[in-house]
C-alpha positions as CSV (number, residue, x, y, z in Angstrom):
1,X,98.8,101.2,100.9
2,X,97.4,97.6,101.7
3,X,98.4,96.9,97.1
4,X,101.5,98.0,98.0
5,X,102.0,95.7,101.5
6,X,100.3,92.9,98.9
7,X,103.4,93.2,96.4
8,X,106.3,93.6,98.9
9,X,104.9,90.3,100.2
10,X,104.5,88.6,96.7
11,X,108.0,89.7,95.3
12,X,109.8,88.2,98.9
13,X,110.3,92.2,100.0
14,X,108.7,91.4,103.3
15,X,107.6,88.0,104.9
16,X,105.9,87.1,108.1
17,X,108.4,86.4,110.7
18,X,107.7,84.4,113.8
19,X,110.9,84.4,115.5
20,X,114.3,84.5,114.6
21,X,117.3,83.5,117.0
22,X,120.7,82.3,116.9
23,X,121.5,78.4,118.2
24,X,122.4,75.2,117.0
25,X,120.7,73.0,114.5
26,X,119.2,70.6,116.7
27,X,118.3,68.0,113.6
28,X,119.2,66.1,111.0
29,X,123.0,66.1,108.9
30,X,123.9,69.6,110.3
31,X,123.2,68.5,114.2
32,X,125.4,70.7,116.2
33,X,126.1,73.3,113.6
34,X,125.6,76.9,114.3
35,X,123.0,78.9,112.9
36,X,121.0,81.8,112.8
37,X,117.0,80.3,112.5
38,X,114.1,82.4,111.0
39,X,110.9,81.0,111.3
40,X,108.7,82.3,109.1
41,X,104.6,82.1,109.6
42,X,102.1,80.3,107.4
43,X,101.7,77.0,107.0
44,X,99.1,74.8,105.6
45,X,99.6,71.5,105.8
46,X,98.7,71.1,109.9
47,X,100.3,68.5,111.1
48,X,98.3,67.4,114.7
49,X,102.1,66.2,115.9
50,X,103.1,69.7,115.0
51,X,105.2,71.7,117.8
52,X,104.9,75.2,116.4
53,X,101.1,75.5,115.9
54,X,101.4,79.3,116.5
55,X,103.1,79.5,113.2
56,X,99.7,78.3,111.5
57,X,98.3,81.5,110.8
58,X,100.7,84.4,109.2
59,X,98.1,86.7,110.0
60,X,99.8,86.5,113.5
61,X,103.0,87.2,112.6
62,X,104.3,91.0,112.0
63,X,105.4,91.3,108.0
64,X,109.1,91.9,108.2
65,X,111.6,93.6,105.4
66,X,113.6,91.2,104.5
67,X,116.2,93.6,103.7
68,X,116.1,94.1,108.0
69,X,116.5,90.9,108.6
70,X,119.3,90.2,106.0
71,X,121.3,93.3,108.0
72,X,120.6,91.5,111.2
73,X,121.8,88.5,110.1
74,X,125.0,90.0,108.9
75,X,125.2,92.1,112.0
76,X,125.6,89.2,114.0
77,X,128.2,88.2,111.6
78,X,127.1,84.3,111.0
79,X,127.8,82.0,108.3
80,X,124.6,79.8,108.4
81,X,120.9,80.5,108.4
82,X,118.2,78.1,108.9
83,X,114.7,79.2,107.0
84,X,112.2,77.4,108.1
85,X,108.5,77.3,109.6
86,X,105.4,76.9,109.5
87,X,106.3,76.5,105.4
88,X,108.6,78.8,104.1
89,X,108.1,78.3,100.3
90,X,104.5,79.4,100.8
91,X,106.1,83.2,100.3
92,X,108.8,83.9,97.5
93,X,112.1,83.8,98.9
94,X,114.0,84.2,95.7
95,X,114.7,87.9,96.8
96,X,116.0,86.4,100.5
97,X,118.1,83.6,99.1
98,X,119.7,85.9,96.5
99,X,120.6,88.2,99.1
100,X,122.0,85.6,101.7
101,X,124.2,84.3,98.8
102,X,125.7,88.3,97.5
103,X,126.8,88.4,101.2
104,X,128.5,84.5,101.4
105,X,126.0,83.3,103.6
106,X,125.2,79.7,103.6
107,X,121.7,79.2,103.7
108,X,119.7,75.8,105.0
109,X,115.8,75.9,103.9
110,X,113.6,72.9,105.4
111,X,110.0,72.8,103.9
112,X,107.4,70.4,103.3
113,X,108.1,69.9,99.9
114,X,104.3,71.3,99.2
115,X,104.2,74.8,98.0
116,X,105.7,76.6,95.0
117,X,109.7,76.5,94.6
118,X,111.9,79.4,95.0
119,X,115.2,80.4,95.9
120,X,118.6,79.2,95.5
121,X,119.6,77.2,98.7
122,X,122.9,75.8,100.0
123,X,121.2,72.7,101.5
124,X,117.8,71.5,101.3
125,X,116.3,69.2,104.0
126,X,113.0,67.8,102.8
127,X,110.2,66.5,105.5
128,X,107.1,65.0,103.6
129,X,103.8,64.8,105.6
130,X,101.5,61.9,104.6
131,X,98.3,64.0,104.9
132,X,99.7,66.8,102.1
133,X,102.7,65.1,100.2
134,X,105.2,66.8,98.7
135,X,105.7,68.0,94.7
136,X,107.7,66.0,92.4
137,X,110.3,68.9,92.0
138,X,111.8,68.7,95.7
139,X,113.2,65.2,95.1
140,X,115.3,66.4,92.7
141,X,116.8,69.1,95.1
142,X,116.7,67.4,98.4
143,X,119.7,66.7,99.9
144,X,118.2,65.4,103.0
145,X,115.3,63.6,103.8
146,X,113.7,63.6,107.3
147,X,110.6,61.5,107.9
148,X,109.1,62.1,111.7
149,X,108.1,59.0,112.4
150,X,104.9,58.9,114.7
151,X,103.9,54.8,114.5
152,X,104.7,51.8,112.2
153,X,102.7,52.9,109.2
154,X,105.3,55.7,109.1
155,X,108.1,53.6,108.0
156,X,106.6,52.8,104.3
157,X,105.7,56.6,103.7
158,X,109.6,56.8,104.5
159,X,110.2,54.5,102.1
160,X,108.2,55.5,99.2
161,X,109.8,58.7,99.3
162,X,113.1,57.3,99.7
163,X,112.2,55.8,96.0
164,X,111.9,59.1,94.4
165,X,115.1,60.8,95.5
166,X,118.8,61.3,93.8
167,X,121.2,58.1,95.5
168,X,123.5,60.7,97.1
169,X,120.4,62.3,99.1
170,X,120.6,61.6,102.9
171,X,118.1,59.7,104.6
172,X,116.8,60.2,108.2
173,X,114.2,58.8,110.4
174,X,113.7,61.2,113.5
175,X,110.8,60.3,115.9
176,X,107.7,62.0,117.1
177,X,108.9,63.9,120.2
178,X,105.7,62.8,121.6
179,X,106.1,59.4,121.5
180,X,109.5,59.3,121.9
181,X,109.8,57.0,124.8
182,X,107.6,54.6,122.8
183,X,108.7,54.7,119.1
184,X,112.5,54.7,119.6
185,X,113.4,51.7,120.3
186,X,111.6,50.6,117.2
187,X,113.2,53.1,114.8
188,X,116.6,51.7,116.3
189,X,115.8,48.6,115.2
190,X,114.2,49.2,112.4
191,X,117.7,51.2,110.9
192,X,119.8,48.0,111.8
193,X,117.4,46.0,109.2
194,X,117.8,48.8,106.8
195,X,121.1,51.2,107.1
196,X,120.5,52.9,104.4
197,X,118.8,54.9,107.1
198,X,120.4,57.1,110.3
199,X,118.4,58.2,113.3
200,X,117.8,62.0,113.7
201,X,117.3,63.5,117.0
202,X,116.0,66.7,118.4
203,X,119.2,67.3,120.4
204,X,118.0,70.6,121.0
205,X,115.2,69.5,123.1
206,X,117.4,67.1,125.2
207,X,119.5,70.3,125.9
208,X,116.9,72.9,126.4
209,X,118.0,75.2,124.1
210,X,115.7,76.8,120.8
């Protein structure tokens, strides 16, 4: 029984589900756009910033059919799903993005960048953490980047990652919700000097929504 559980989690058959909910995407190019999110547990790279530390450990998260949540989503009769985490690409979702796409479902995946890649994704929003970068591969596929920005030193890790990335990829600095009152006014002006750049908020947290 626990082989079997073993191989529905490592052919993307089942995966550790947080949460799941509808909203908007509160980040990033898609700000404002509805979507249905599924956060999915696990994560490795342990970012002390981060503001989903409960998804850490996918011990702590119930394994899920993916095939249920696929008839959920379509049950709800959305166009857009948001797969995110903890980091998602530490499971195979080859299975999940293969079925999103049979049933015309646009699908947004935003990772680290670190773990193995899988799946076939509609958009691909890329966040590199300095203390566990991310593999070569995802600069070919990103078509955003999104660098939190926490102090100063933050600006050239955006910019060496920047370097790596197809021209038509778009590039976002989005502070540390933390610090936010501190570090904004100096990723405003930091943009001016380099527009290349555009400022990515958590809307989502200014409107109190998930």
């Amino acid at each position: 029984m626990k082989s079997s559980r073993s191989n529905l989690l490592k052919n993307g058959h089942q995966l550790p589900v947080m949460e799941k909910f509808y909203s908007l995407q509160g980040e990033g190019y898609n700000t404002g756009t509805a979507a249905y999110f599924i956060r999915i547990g696990g994560c490795d790279v342990s970012c002390n910033w981060c503001d989903v530390k409960e998804s850490w450990n996918e011990a702590m998260h119930p394994l899920i059919f993916t095939d249920d949540i696929i008839s959920d989503i379509i049950e709800k009769k959305v166009n857009n799903v948001v797969i995110t985490g903890g980091e998602p690409l530490r499971f195979n979702l080859d299975y999940f993005s293969s079925e999103l796409r049979k049933n015309n479902i646009r699908s947004f995946l935003e990772t680290s960048g670190t773990a193995h890649f899988s799946g076939k994704w509609d958009w691909i929003c890329l966040s590199p953490k300095k203390n566990f970068p991310p593999k070569d591969i995802y600069f070919e596929f990103a078509d955003e980047l999104k660098v939190i920005i926490q102090d100063e030193s933050d600006f050239e890790w955006a910019e060496n990652n920047r370097q790596k990335l197809k021209k038509e990829c778009h590039l976002y600095l989005q502070p540390e919700w933390s610090v936010y009152n501190k570090i904004i006014d100096i990723i405003i002006e930091y943009i001016k000097l380099n527009p290349c750049w555009r400022l990515s908020l958590q809307v989502h947290r200014f409107l109190k929504i998930p």
